[in-house]
C-alpha positions in Angstrom: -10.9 -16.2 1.7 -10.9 -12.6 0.6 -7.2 -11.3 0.6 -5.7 -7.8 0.9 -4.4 -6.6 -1.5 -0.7 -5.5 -1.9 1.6 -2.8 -3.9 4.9 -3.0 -3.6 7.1 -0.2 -4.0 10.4 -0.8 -5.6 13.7 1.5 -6.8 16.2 -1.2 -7.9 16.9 -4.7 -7.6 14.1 -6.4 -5.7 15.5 -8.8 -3.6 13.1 -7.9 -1.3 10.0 -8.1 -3.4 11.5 -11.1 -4.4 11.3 -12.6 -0.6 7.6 -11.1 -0.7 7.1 -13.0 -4.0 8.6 -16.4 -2.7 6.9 -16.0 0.8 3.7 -15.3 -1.0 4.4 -18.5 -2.8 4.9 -20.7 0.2 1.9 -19.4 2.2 4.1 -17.5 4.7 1.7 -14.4 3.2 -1.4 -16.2 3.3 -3.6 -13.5 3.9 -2.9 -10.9 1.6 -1.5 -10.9 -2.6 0.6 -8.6 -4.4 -1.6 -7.3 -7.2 1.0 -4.4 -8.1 4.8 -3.3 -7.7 5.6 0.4 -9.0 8.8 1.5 -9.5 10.2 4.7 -9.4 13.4 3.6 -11.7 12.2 2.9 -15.3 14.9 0.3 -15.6 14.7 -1.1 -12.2 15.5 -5.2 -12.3 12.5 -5.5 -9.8 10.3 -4.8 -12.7 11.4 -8.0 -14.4 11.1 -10.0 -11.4 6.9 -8.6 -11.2 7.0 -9.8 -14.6 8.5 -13.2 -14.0 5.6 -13.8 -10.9 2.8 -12.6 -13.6 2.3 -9.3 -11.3 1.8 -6.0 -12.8 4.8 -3.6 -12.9 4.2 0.3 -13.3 6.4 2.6 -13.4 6.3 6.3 -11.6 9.0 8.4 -12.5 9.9 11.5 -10.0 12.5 12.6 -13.5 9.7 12.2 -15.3 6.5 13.3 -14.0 8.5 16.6 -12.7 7.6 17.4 -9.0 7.0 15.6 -6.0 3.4 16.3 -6.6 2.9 14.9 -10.1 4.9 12.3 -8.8 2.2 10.9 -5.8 -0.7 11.8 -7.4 1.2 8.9 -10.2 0.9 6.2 -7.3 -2.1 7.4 -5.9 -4.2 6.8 -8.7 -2.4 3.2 -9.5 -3.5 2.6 -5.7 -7.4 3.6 -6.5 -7.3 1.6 -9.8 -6.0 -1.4 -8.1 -7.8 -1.2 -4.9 -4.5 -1.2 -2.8 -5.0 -1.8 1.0 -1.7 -2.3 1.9 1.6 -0.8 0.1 4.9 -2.6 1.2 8.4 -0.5 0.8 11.1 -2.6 -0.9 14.3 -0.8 -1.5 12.2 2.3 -2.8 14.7 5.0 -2.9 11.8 7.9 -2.5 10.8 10.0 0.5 6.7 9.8 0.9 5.6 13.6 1.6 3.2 14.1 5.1 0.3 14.6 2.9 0.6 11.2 1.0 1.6 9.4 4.2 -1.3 10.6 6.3 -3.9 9.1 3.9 -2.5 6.0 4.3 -2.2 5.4 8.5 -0.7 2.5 9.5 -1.3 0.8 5.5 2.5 1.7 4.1 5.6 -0.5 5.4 9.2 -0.3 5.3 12.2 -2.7 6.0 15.3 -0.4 7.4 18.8 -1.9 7.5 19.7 -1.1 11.3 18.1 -1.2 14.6 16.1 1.5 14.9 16.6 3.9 16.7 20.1 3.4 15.2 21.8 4.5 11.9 18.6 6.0 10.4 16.5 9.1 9.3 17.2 11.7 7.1 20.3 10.6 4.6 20.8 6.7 6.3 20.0 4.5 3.3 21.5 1.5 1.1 24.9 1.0 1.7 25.7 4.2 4.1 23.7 2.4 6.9 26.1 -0.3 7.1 29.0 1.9 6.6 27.9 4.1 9.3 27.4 0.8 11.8 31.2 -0.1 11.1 32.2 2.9 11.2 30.5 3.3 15.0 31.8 -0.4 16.2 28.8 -1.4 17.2 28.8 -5.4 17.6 25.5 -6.0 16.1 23.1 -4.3 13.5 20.2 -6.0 11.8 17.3 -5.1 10.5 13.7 -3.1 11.4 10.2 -3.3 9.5 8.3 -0.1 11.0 5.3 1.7 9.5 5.9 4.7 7.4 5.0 8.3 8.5 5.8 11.6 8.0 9.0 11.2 9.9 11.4 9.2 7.5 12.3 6.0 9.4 9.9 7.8 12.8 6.8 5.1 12.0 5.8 2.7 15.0 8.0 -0.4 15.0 6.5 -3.8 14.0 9.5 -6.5 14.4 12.9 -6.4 14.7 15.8 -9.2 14.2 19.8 -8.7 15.2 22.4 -9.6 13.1 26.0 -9.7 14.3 28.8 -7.5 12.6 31.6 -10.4 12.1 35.8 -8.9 11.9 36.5 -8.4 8.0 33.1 -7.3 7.6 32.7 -4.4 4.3 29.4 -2.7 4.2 28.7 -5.2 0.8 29.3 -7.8 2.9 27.2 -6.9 6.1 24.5 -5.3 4.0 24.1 -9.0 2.2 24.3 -10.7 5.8 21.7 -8.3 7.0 18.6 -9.3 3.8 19.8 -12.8 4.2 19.3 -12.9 8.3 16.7 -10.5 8.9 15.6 -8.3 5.8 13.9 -11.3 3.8 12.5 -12.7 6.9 10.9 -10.0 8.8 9.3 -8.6 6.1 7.0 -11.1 4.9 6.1 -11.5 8.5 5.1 -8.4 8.9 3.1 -7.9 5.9 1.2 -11.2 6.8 0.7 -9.5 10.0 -0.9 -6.1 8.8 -2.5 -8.1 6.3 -4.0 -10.4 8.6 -5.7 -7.8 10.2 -6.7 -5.6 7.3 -8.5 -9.0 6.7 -10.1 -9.2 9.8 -11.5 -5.6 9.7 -12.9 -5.8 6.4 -15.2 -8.6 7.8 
């Protein structure tokens, strides 16, 4: 069965691209493979995790390259030489420009930490997200996976899970409850389901 074929984009950990990996492993992403993960962080822990799986780890640095520019004609061509058709945004800390995201309509995912429309845009990322939700007093967050477009966090939305904000809860610990109960779930659903019909299409 032909597959399509994944990057995923990565800035630290990889926790997520580790749920990818695993879900990729147990045939929850049947119809599609990661073939690449790029990393904008040279020293990003994700990298080692590609590694471990036998995927291919490149890495793109903004620092380095210099401008935004430089920086996504860097991915661009790793798409091209890998034949991407879907890339999958895990953690990366690096907003896409309009002109990058255009070429790619509907093909480039992301998993946000809230609800959306809550707790997201410009500035809401990592940690602040979760702050901001206990800040607010809101009863219960959870997670989104929505295509990416020029908007940051404005792409259509795919799935959605809640996750309730418990007393005692620190951001660490409702940004750990929020991978565990919705992050690492929705997103390999998701992907299966672009990739399911990136499949179909190709026929």
């Amino acid at each position: 069965m032909k597959k399509a074929r994944i990057a995923v984009l990565v800035s630290g950990g990889g926790t997520n691209l580790q749920a990818l990996l695993d879900a990729q492993k147990t045939g929850t992403i049947s119809h599609g493979e990661i073939v690449l993960v790029i990393s904008s962080n040279p020293s990003a822990y994700a990298l080692e995790r590609a590694k471990h799986a036998g995927v291919d780890g490149k890495v793109v640095s903004r620092k380095e390259v210099g401008s935004q520019e430089a920086f996504e004609a860097g991915i661009l061509a790793l798409l091209q030489e890998y034949r991407i058709d879907l890339m999958v945004l895990a953690g990366f800390m690096s907003i896409l420009s309009a002109d990058f995201t255009k070429k790619w309509p509907e093909r480039i995912l992301n998993v946000h930490p809230s609800l959306i429309p809550s707790f997201c845009g410009q500035g809401f990322y990592g940690l602040r997200v979760h702050e901001a939700a206990l800040q607010k007093g809101v009863k219960v967050t959870g997670a989104t996976v929505h295509f990416v477009n020029e908007i940051p966090d404005g792409g259509r939305i795919l799935l959605q899970k809640a996750v309730e904000i418990l007393d005692g809860d620190t951001p660490e610990i409702l940004q750990k409850r929020v991978m565990e109960q919705a992050e690492w779930i929705l997103l390999p659903q998701a992907t299966e389901m672009v990739c399911q019909k990136i499949v179909k299409e190709s026929v």
